[in-house]
Backbone as CSV, one residue per row, in Angstrom:
resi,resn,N_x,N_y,N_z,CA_x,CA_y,CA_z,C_x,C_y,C_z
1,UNK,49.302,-288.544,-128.887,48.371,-287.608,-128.260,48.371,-286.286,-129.037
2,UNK,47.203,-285.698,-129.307,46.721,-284.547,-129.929,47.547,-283.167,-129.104
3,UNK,48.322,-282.499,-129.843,48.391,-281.345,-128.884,47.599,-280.177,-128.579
4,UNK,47.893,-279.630,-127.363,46.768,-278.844,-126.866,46.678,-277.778,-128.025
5,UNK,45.110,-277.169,-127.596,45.127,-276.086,-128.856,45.631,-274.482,-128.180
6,UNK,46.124,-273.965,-129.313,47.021,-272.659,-128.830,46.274,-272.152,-127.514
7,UNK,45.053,-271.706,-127.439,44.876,-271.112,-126.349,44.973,-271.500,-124.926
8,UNK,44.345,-272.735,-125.245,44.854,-273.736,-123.636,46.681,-273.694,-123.034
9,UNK,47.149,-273.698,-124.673,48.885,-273.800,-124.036,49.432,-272.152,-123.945
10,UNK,47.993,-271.176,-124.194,48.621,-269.721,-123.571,48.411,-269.939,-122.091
11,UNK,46.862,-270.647,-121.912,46.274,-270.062,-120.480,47.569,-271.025,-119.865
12,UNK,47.484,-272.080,-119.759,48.734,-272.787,-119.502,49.912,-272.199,-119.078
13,UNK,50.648,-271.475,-119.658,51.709,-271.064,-119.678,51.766,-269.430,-119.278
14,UNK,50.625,-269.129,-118.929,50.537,-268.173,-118.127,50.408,-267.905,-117.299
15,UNK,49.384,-269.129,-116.084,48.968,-269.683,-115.079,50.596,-270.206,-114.600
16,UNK,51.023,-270.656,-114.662,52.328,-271.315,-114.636,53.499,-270.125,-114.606
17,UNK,53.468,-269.554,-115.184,54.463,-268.154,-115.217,54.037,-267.062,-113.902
18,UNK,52.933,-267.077,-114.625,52.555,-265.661,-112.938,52.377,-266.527,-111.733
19,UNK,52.452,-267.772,-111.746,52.438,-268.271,-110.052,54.030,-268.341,-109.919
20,UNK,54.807,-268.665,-110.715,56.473,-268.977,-110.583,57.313,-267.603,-110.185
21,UNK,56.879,-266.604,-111.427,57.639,-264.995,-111.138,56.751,-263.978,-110.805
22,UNK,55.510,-264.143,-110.375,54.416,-263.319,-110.556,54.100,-262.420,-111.587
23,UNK,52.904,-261.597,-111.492,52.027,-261.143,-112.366,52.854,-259.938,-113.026
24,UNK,53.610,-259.364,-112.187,54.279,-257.898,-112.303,55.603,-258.234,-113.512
25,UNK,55.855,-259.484,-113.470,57.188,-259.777,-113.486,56.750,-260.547,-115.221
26,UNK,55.570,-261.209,-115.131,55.299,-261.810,-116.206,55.015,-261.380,-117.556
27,UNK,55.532,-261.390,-118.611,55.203,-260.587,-119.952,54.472,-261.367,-120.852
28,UNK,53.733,-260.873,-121.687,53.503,-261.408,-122.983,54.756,-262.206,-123.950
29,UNK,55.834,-261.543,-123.479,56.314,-262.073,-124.473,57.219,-263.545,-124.186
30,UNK,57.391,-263.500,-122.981,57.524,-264.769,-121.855,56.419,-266.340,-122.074
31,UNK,55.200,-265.564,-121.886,54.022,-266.522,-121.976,54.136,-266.968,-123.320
32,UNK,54.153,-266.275,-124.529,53.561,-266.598,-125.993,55.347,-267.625,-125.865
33,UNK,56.365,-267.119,-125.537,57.444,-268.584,-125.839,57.397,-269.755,-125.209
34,UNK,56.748,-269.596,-123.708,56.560,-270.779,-123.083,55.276,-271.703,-123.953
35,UNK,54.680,-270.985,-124.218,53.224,-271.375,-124.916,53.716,-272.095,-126.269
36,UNK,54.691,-272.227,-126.503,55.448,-272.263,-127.983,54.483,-271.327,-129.073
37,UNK,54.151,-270.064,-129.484,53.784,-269.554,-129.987,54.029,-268.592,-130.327
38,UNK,53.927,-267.489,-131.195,54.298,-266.303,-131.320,53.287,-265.027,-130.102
39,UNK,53.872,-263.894,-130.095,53.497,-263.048,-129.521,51.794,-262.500,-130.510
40,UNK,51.799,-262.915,-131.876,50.939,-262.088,-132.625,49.662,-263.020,-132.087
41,UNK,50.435,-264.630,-132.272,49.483,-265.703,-131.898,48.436,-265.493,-130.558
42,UNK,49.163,-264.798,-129.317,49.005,-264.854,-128.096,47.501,-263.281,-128.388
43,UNK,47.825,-262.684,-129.096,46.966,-261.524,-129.027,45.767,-261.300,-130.329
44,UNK,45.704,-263.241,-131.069,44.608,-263.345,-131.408,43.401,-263.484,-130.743
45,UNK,44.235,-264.179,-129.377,43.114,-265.158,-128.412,42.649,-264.031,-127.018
46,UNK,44.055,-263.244,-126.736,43.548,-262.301,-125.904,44.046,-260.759,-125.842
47,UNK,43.489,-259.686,-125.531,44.001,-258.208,-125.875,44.824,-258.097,-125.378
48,UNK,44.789,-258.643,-123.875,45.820,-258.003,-123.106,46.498,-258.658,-122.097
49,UNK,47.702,-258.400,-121.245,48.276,-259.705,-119.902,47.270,-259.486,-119.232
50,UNK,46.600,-258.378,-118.951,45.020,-257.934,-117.833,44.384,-259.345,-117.876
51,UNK,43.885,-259.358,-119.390,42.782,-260.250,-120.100,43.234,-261.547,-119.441
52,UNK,44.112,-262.185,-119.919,45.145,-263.107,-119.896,44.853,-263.380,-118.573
53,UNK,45.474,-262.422,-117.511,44.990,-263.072,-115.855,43.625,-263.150,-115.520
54,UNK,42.761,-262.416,-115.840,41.573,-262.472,-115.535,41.358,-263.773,-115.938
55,UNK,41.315,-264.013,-117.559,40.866,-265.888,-117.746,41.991,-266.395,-117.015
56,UNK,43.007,-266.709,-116.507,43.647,-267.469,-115.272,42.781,-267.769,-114.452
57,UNK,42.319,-266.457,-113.782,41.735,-266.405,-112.519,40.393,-267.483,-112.782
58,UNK,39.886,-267.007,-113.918,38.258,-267.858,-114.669,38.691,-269.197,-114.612
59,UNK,39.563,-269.792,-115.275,39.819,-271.123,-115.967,40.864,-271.769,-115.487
60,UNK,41.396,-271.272,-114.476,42.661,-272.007,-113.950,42.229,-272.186,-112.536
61,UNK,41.544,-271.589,-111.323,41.670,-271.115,-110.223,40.532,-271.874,-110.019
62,UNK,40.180,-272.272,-108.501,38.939,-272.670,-107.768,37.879,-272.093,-108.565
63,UNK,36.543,-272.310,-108.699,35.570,-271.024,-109.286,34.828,-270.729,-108.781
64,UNK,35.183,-269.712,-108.048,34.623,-268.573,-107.029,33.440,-268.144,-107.557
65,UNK,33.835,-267.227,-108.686,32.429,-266.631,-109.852,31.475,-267.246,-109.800
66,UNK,31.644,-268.392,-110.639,30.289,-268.791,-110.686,29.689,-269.755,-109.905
67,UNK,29.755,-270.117,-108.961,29.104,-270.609,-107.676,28.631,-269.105,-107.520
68,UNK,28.823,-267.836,-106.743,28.320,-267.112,-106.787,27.253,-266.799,-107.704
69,UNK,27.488,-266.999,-108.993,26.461,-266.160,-109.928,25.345,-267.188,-109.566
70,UNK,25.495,-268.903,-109.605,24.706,-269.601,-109.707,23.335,-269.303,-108.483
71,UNK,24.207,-269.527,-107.375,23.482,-268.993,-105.678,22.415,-267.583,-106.404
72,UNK,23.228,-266.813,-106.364,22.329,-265.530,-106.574,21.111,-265.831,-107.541
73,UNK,21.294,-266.508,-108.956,20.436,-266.745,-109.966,19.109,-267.528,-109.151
74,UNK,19.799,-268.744,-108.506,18.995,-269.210,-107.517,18.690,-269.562,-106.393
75,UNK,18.249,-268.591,-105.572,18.079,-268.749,-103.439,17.008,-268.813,-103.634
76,UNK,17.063,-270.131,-102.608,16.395,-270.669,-101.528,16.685,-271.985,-101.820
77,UNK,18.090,-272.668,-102.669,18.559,-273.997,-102.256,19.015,-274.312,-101.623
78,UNK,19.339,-275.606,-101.323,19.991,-275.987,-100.260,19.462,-274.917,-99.004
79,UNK,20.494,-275.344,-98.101,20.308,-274.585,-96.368,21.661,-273.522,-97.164
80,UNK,21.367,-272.231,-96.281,22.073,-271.339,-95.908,23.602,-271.903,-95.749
81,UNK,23.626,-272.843,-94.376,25.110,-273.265,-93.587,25.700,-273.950,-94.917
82,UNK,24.860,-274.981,-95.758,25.769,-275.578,-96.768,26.211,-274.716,-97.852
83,UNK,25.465,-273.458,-97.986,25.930,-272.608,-99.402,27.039,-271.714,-98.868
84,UNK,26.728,-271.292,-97.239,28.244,-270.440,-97.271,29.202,-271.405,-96.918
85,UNK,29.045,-272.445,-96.487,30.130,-272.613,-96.229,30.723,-273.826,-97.959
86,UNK,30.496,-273.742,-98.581,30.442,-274.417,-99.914,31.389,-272.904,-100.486
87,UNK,30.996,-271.745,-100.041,31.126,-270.416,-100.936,32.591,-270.527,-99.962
88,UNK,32.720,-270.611,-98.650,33.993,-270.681,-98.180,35.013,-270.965,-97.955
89,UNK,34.597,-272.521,-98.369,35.583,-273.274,-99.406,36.114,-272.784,-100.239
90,UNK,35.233,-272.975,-101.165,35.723,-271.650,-102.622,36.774,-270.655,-102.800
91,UNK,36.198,-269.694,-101.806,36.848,-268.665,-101.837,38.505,-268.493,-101.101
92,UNK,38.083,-269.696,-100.058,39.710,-269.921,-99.478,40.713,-270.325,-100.260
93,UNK,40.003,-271.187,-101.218,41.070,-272.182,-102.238,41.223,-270.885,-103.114
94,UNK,40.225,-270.257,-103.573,40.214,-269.159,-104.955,41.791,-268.239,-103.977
95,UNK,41.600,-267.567,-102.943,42.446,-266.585,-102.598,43.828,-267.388,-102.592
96,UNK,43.755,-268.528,-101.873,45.425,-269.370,-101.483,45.975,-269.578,-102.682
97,UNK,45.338,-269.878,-103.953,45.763,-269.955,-105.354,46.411,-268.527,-105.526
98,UNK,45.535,-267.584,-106.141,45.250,-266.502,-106.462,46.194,-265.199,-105.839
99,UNK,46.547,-265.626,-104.742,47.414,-264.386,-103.768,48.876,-264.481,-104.224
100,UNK,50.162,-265.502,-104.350,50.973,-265.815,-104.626,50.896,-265.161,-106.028
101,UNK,50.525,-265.207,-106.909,50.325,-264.541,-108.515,49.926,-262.942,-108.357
102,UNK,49.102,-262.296,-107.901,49.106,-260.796,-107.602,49.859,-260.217,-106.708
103,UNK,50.676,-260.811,-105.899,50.967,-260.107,-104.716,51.915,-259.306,-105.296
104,UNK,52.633,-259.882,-106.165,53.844,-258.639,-106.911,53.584,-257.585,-107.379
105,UNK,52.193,-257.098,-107.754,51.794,-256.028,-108.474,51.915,-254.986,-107.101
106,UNK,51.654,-255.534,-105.622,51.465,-254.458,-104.563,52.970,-253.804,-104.454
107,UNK,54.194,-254.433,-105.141,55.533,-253.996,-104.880,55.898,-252.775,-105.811
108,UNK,54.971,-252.654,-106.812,55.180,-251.845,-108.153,53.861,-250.791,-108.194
109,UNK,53.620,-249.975,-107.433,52.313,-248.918,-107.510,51.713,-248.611,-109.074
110,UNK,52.732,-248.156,-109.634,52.415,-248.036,-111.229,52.141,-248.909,-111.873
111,UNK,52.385,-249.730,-112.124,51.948,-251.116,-112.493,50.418,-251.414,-112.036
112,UNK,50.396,-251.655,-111.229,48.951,-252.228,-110.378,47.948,-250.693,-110.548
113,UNK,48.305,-249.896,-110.584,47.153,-248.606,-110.941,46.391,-249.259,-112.362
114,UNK,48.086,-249.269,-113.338,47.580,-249.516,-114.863,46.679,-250.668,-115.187
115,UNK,47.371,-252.094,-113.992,46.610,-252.879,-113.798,44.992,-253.047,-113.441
116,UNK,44.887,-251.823,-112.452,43.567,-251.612,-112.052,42.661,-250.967,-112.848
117,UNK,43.131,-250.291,-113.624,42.061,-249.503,-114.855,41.816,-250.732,-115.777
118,UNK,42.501,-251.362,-116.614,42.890,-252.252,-117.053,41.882,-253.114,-116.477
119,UNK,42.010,-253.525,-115.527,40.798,-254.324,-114.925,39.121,-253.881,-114.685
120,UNK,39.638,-252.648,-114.656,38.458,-251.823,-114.337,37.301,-251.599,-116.007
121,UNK,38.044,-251.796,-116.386,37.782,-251.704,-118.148,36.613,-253.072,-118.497
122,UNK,37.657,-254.014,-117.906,37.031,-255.383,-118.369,36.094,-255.967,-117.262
123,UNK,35.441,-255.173,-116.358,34.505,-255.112,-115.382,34.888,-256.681,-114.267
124,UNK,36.270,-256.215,-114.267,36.857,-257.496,-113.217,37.403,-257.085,-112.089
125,UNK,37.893,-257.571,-110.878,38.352,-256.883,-110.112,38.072,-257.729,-108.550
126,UNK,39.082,-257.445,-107.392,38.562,-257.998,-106.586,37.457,-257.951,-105.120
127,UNK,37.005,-256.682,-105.588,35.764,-256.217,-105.127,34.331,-257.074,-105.823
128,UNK,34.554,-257.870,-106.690,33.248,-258.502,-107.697,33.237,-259.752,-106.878
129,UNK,33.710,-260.554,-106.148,33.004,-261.254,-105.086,32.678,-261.175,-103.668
130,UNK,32.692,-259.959,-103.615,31.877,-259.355,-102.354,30.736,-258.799,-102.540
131,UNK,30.469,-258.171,-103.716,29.751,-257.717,-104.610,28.408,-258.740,-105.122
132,UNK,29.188,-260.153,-105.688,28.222,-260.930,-105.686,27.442,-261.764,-104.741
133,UNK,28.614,-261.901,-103.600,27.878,-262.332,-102.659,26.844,-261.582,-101.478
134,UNK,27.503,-260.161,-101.590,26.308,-259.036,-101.284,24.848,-259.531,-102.372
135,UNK,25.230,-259.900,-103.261,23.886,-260.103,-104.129,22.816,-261.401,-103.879
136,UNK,23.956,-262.462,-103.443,23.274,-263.649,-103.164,22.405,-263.532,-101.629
137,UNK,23.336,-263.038,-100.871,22.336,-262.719,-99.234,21.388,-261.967,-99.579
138,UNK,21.867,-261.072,-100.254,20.031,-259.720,-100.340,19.221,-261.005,-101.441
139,UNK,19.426,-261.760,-102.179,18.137,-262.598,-102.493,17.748,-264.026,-101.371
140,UNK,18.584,-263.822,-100.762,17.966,-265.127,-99.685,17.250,-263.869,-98.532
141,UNK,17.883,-262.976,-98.331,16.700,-261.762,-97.754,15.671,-261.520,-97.792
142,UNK,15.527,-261.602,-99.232,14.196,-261.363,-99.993,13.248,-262.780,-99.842
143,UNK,13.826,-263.295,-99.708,13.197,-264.947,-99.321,12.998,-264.978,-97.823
144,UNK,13.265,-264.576,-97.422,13.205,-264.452,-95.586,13.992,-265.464,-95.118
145,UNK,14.965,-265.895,-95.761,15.771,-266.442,-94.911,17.055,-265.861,-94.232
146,UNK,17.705,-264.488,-94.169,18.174,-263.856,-93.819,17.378,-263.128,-93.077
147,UNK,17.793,-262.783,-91.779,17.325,-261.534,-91.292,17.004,-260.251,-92.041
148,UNK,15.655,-259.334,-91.790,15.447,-258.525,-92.585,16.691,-256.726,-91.997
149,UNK,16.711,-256.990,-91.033,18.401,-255.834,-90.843,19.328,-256.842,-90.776
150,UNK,19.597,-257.629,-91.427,21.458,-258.178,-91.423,22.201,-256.971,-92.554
151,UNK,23.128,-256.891,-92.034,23.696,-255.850,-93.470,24.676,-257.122,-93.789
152,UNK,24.230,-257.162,-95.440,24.386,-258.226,-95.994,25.888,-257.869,-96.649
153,UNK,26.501,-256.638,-97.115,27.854,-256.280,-97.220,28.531,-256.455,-96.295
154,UNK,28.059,-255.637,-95.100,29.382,-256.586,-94.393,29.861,-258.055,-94.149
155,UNK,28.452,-259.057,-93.877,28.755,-259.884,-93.648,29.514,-260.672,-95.231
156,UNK,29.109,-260.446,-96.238,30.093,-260.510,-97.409,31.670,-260.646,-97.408
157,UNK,31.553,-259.187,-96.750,32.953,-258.506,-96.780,33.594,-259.639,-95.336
158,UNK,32.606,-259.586,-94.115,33.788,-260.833,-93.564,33.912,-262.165,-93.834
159,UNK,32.918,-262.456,-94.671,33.045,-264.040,-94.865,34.390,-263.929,-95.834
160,UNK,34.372,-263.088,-96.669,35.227,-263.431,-97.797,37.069,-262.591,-97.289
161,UNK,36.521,-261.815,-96.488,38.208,-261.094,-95.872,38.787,-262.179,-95.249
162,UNK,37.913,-263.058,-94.542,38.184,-263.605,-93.663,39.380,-265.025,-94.333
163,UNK,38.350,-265.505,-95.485,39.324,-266.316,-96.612,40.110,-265.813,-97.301
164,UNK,40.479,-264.720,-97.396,41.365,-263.976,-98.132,42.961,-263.398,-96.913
165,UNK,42.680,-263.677,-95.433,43.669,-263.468,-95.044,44.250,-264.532,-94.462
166,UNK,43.473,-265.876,-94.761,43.919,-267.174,-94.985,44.678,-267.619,-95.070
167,UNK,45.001,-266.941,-96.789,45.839,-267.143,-97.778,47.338,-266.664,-97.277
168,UNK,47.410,-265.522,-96.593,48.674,-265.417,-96.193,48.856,-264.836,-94.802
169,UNK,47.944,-265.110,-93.660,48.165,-264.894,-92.337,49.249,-265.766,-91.981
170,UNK,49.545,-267.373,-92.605,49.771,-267.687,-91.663,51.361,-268.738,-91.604
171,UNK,51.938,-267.669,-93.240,53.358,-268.059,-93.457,54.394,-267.168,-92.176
172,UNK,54.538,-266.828,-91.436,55.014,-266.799,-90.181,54.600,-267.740,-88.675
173,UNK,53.956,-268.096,-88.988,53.932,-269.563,-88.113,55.373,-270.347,-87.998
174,UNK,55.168,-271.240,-87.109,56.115,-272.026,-86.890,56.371,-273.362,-88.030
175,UNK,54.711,-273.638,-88.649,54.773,-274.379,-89.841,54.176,-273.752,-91.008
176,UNK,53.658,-272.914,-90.439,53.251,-272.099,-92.047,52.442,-272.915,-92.500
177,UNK,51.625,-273.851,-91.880,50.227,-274.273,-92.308,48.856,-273.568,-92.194
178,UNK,48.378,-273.657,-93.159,46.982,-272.840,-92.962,46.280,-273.584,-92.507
179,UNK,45.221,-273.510,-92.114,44.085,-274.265,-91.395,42.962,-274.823,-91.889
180,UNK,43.161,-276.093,-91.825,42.315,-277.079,-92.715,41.081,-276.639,-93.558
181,UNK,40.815,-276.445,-94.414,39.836,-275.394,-95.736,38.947,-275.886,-95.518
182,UNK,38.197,-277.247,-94.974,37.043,-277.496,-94.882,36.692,-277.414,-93.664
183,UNK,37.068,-277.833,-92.656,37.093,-277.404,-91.082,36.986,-276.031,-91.164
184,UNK,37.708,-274.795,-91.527,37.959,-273.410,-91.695,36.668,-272.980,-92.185
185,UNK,36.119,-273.405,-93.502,34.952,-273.154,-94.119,34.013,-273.427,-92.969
186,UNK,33.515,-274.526,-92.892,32.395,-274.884,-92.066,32.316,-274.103,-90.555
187,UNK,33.221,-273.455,-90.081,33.225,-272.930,-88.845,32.521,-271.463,-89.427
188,UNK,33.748,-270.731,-90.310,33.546,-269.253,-90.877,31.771,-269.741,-90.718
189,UNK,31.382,-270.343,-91.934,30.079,-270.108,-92.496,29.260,-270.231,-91.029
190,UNK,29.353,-271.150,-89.858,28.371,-271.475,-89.272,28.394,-270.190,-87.756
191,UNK,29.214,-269.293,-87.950,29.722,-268.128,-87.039,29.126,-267.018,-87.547
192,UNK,29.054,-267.152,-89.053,28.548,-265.951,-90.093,26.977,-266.410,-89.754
193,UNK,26.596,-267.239,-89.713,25.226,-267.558,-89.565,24.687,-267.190,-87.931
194,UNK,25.248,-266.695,-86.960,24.529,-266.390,-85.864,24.295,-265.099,-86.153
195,UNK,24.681,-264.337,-87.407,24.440,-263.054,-86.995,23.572,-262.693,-88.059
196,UNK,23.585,-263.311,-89.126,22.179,-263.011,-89.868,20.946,-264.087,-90.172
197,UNK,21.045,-265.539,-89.989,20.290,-266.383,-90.265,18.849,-265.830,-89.292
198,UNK,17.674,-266.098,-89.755,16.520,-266.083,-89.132,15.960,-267.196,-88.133
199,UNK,16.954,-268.372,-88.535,16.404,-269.473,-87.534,17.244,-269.178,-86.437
200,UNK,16.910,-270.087,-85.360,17.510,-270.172,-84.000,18.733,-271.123,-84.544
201,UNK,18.327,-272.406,-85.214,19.305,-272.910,-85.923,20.233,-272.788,-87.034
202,UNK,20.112,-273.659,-88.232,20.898,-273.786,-89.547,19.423,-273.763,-90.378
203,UNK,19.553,-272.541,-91.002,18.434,-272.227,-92.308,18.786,-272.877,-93.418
């Protein structure tokens, strides 16, 4: 068998590192040895550990992004109930992945600032899928299939808070199971839909 090519065995071995010790904890120079590679190797393919998690997040993780970009590019497919709750899926799996690997940066303030400019630089961040999905409702708006006063940020902001506290509401339980992602999805989305859909029903 062919071995992987350097960059796959960075993203690899970076994805793998920041879910094991997290993001705070994880170095360049950690990743480029797990990766079997040099450090110079690791910063042909990317500038920075920022860079580095961001393609994690792209190429390793559920893909949140672009289902979003796609929806927005084009509303009025499918029904409403199947795209959010398709997007709520998504986003539950994207956060339950995704939370375990950042959560260390919230233990280190300095870190996660530098992190946040850093991110802020490379126009990433986790305000950009609320953002896009604020974008996808205001074009199904524009289509009249949203109510013309739904405020389409908030309902954004709860569809997607709502999968995002998912991810770790519910390790103090007695089993520390989260609640079935497709059952979970299909409820969120069809609850989110009494308050802005235009039909009496499923748009």
């Amino acid at each position: 068998m062919e071995p992987k090519p350097a960059r796959v065995r960075i993203l690899d071995a970076a994805h793998e590192l920041m879910l094991t010790v997290g993001l705070a904890r994880t170095t360049t120079k950690e990743i480029a040895r797990a990766a079997d590679c040099s450090e110079a190797a690791l910063y042909k393919y990317f500038e920075s550990k920022e860079e580095l998690f961001v393609r994690v997040l792209a190429e390793r993780l559920p893909r949140l992004t672009p289902l979003l970009a796609g929806l927005a590019a084009e509303p009025g497919q499918g029904t409403l109930e199947a795209n959010l709750t398709g997007i709520a899926r998504q986003a539950a799996l994207f956060y339950e992945q995704s939370f375990p690997i950042a959560a260390s940066l919230y233990a280190e303030p300095q870190l996660k600032r530098r992190h946040d400019d850093a991110l802020r630089t490379l126009g990433a961040g986790p305000h950009r899928p609320i953002q896009d999905l604020d974008a996808y409702l205001r074009a199904e708006q524009a289509l009249g299939r949203v109510r013309a006063d739904a405020d389409t940020f908030a309902a954004a902001s709860l569809l997607l808070g709502a999968c995002a506290q998912r991810a770790f509401a519910y390790d103090m339980t007695g089993t520390g199971e989260r609640p079935p992602v497709d059952a979970f999805a299909a409820r969120l989305a069809r609850t989110l839909l009494g308050g802005i859909s235009v039909a009496p029903t499923h748009a």
